[in-house]
C-alpha positions in Angstrom: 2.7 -0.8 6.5 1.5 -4.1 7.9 1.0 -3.9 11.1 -0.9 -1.9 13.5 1.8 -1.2 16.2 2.9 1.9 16.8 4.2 4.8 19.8 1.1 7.5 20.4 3.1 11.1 20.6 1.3 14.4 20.6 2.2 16.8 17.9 1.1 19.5 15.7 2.0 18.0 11.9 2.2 20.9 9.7 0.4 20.1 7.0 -2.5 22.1 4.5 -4.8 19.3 4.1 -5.6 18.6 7.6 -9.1 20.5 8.0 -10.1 19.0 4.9 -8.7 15.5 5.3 -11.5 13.8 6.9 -14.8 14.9 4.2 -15.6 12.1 2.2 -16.1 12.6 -1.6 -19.0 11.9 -3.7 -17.9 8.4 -6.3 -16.1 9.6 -9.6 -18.1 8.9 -12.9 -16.2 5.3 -13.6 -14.8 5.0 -17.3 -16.8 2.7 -20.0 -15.9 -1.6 -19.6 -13.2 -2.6 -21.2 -12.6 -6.4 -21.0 -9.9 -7.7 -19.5 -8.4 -11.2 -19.6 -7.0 -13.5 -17.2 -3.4 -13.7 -17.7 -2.3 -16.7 -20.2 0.3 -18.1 -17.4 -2.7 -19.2 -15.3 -5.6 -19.2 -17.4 -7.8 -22.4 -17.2 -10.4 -21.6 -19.2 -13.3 -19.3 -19.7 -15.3 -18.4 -16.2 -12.9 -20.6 -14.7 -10.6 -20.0 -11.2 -7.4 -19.6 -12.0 -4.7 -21.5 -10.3 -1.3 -20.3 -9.1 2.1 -21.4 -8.0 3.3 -19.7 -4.9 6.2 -19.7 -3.1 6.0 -21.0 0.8 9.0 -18.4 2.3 8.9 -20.3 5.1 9.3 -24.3 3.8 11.2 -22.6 0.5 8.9 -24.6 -1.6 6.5 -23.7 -4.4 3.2 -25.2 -3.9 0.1 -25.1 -6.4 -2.7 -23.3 -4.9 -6.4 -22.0 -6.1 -6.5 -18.2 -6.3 -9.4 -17.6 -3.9 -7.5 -19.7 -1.2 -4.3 -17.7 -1.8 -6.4 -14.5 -1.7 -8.4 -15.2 1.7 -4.6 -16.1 3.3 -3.3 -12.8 2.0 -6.6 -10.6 3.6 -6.0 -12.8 6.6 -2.4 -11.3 6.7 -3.0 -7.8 5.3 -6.1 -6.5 7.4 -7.4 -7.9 10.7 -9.7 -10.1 10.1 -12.6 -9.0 12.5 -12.6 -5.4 11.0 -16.1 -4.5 8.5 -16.9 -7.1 6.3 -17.3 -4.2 3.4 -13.7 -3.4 4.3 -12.4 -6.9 4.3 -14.0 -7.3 1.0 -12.4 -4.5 -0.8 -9.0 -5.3 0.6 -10.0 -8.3 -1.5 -10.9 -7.2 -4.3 -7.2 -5.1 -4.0 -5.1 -8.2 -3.3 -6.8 -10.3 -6.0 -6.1 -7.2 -8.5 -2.8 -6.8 -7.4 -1.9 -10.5 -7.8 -3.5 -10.8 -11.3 -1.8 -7.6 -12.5 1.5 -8.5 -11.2 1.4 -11.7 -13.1 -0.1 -9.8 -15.9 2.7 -7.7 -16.4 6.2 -10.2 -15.3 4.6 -14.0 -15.3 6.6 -15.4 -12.9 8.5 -14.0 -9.9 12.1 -12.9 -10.7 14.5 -16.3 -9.6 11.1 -18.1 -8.3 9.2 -20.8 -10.6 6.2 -18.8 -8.9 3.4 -16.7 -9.4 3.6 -15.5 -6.0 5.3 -15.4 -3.2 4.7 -15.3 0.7 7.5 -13.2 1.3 6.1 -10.0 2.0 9.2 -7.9 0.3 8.3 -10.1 -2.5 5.1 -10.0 -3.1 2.1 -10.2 -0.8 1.7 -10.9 3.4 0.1 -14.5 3.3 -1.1 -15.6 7.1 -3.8 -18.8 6.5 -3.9 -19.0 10.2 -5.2 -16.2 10.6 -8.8 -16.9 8.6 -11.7 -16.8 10.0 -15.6 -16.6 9.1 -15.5 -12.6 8.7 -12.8 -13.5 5.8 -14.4 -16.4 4.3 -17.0 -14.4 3.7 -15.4 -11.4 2.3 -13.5 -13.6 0.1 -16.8 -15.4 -1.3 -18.8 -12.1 -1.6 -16.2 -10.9 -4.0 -15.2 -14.2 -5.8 -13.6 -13.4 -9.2 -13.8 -9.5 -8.6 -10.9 -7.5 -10.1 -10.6 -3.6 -10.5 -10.1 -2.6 -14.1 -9.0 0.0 -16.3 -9.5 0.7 -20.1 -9.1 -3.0 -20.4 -6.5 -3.9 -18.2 -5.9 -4.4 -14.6 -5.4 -1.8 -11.8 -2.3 -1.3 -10.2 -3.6 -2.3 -7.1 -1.7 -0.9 -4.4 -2.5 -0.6 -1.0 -1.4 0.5 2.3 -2.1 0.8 6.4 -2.7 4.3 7.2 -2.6 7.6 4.8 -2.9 10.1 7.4 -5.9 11.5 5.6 -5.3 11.7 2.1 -3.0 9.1 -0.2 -0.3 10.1 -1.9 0.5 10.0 -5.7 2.8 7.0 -6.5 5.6 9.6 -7.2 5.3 10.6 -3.6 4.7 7.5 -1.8 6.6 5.2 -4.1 8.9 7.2 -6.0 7.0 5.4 -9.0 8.6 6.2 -12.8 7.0 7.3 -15.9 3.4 8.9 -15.5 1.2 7.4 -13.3 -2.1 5.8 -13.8 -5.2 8.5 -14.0 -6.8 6.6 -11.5 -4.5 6.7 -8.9 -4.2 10.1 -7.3 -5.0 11.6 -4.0 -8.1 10.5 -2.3 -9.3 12.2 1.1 -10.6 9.7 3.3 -12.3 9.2 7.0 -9.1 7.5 7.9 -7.9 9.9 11.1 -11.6 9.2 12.8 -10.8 5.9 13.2 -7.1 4.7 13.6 -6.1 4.0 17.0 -4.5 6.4 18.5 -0.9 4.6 19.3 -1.3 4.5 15.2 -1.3 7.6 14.1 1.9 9.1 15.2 5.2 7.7 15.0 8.8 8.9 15.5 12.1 7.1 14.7 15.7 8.3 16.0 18.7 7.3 13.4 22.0 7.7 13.7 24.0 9.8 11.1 25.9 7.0 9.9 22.7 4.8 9.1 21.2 7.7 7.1 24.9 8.7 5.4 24.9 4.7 4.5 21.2 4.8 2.9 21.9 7.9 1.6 24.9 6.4 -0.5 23.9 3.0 -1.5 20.5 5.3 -2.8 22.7 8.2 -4.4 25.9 6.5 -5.0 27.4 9.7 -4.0 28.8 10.0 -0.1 27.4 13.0 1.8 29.9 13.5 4.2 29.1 14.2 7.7 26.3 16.2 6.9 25.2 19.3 9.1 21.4 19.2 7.9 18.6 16.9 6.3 15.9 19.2 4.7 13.1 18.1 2.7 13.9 19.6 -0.4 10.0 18.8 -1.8 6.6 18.3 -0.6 2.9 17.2 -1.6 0.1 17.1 0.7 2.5 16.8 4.0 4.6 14.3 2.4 8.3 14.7 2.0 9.3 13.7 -2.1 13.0 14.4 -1.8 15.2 15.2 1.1 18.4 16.9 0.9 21.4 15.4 3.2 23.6 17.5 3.3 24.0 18.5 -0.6 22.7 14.6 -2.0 19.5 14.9 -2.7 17.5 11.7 -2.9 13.5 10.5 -3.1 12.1 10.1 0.1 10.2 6.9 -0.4 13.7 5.4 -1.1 15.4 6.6 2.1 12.1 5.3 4.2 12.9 1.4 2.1 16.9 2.0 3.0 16.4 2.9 6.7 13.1 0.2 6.9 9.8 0.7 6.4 8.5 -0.7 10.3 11.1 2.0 11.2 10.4 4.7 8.8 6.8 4.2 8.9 6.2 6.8 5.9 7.4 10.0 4.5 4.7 12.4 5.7 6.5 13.8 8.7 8.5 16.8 10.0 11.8 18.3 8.8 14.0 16.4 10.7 16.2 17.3 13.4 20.1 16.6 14.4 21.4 16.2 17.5 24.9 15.5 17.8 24.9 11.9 16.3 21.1 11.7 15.9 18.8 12.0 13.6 15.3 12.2 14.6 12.0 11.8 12.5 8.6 12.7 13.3 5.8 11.5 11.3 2.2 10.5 10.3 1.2 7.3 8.4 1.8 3.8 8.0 3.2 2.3 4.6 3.7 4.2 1.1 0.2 5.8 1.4 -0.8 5.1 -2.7 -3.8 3.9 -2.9 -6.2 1.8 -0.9 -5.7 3.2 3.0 -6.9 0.0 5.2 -7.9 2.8 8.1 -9.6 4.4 5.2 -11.9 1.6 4.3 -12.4 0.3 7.3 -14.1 3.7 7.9 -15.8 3.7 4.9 -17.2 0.4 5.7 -18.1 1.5 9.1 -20.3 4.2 7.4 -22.5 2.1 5.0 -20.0 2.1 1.8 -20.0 -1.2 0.1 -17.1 -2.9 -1.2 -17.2 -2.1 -4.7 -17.7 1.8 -3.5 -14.8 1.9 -1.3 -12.5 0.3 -4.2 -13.9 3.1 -6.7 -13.6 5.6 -4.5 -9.9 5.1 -4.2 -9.3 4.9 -7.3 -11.2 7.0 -9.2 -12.4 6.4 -12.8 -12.1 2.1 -12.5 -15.0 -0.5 -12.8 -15.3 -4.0 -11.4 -15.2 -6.3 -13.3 -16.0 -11.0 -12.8 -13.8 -13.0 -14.7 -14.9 -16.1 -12.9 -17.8 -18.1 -11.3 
C-alpha cells in the first residue's frame, strides 16, 4: 500500500465496474454535527493541540511529540509530498482522524507506553525527512481538522490505489461486525492518473508458501492442493478463496503472503503450474477508504480537501477541535 513501485503488465481484468469506474459522483448530503471530543489520554485542554507519545521504531524509544508535527511526518511518509496540495491535505485530515480515533478507541498501543508508533505494521508510516513546503502547508491548512460521525470519529482508513472503486472493509480488510455507513464503495478518477508500472501487478508463490498461510489463517492443512478458486467476489475483489477445500478471507491470505507482494485482492483466479502459484491483479493496499491515486485526481480536478474526504466517505462532516 505504501509505495508506488510496481511491474506494468497488460491484461484484461475481468471486472463489472470497469466502464463505470472512472465517473465522479456528486457529494452525499453529510449527516447533522455531532461533537466529538478529543480523547482524555491526550487532551490538554479546550481548543488546545494535543500532544502524543510515539514510539521511534528505529531508536526503540518513546518520544513526546505535538500532534501536527507527528501528522506532517506521517503525510511525508504516506503520500509524496509534491503531489496536489488539496490531496496532501486530505491525506491529512485522514491520518490526523485515524490517529485520534485509534487512541480514542485502545489509549495506548498494545506493549508500547505509546500513543503511536512509527512502525508501519503498527500504526502509521512516519518519514520527517521527507517534509517539505507542499506538506507544511497541507498540514497548516487543515490544523485541528478531523472527520466525524454522529459524534465520534471516522474510522479513517486509507490506501494507495483502489483500482477504481474501494472496497467495503469486509472485502478489503476482512473487517467484523457491521461496518460504518459511511464507508462503502466510492468510484473515483483514480485509473486516469496512476502511473502505469502502478496499476498492474502480478506475484508468483510457491504452493507451500500459500499451504503455510493458508494453515496458520485456517488452522486446518489443505494438503497439496490441486486448485485456488475465489469462492466470493465484490466489485472485482476476491472475499474468500478456496485452497483446495479451506476456505479462507482473502484480505488475510494477501497479510500471510505480504502485502508489497500481494498487492491487493482484486485480481484474477489464480493459476497453478506445477509448484507455482501465480496471481494477477489490480490495486495497491486494502482499497477501504481514502484511494491516494483517488485524491490526488480529485485534487487535480478542482476538489478541495474537505470534498475529497467527504466524498470518500459519504455522510461525515469536518469538524476543528483545535486552534
Amino acid at each position: 500500500m505504501r509505495r508506488w513501485l510496481g511491474i506494468m503488465l497488460v491484461f484484461s481484468l475481468v471486472a463489472g465496474v470497469a466502464s463505470g469506474c472512472r465517473q465522479s459522483k456528486p457529494l452525499e448530503k453529510e449527516t447533522p454535527a455531532k461533537e466529538v471530543e478529543i480523547p482524555e489520554e491526550i487532551f490538554q485542554g479546550k481548543n488546545m493541540e494535543p500532544q502524543l507519545r510515539v514510539y521511534l521504531a528505529t531508536e526503540d524509544s518513546v518520544v513526546t511529540m505535538a500532534m501536527e508535527d507527528y501528522i506532517m511526518g506521517v503525510v511525508a511518509a504516506e503520500m509524496d509530498p509534491n503531489w496536489p496540495l488539496a490531496a496532501l491535505a486530505a491525506q491529512a485530515i485522514e491520518a490526523r482522524t485515524f490517529t485520534l480515533q485509534k487512541i480514542a478507541e485502545q489509549g495506548t498501543l498494545p506493549g508500547r507506553d505509546a500513543h503511536a508508533s512509527t512502525n508501519i505494521e503498527e500504526f502509521q508510516a512516519y518519514d520527517p525527512s521527507r517534509i517539505n513546503d507542499n506538506v507544511r502547508e497541507a498540514i497548516n491548512n487543515t490544523r485541528g481538522l478531523a472527520a466525524v460521525y454522529q459524534g465520534e470519529f471516522v474510522r479513517g482508513w486509507f490506501h494507495a490505489y483502489c483500482g477504481g472503486i474501494t472496497a467495503t472493509p469486509t472485502a478489503g480488510l476482512n473487517f467484523q461486525g457491521e461496518a460504518p455507513p459511511y464507508c462503502r464503495p466510492v468510484e473515483n478518477p483514480c485509473r486516469d492518473y496512476v502511473d502505469d508500472e502502478i496499476e498492474f501487478w502480478s506475484k508468483t508463490f510457491s504452493k507451500s508458501q500459500i499451504r503455510s498461510a493458508v494453515t496458520t489463517i485456517a488452522k486446518e492443512d489443505p494438503g497439496d492442493f490441486p486448485s485456488i478458486e475465489i469462492a466470493e467476489a465484490e466489485n472485482g475483489r476476491a472475499v474468500s478463496f478456496k485452497v483446495g477445500q479451506v476456505q479462507v478471507p482473502a484480505a488475510e491470505l494477501r497479510l500471510a503472503l505480504g502485502s508489497t507482494e500481494m498487492r491487493s485482492t482484486w485480481v484474477e483466479p489464480p493459476s497453478i503450474s506445477g509448484d507455482e502459484v501465480k496471481f494477477i491483479g489490480r490495486g495497491y493496499g486494502h482499497g477501504v477508504g481514502l484511494c491516494q491515486w483517488g485524491a490526488k485526481g480529485w485534487g487535480e480536478e478542482g476538489r478541495s480537501a474537505e470534498e475529497i474526504v467527504k466524498a470518500f466517505f459519504p455522510g461525515v462532516s469536518i469538524q476543528k477541535l483545535w486552534d
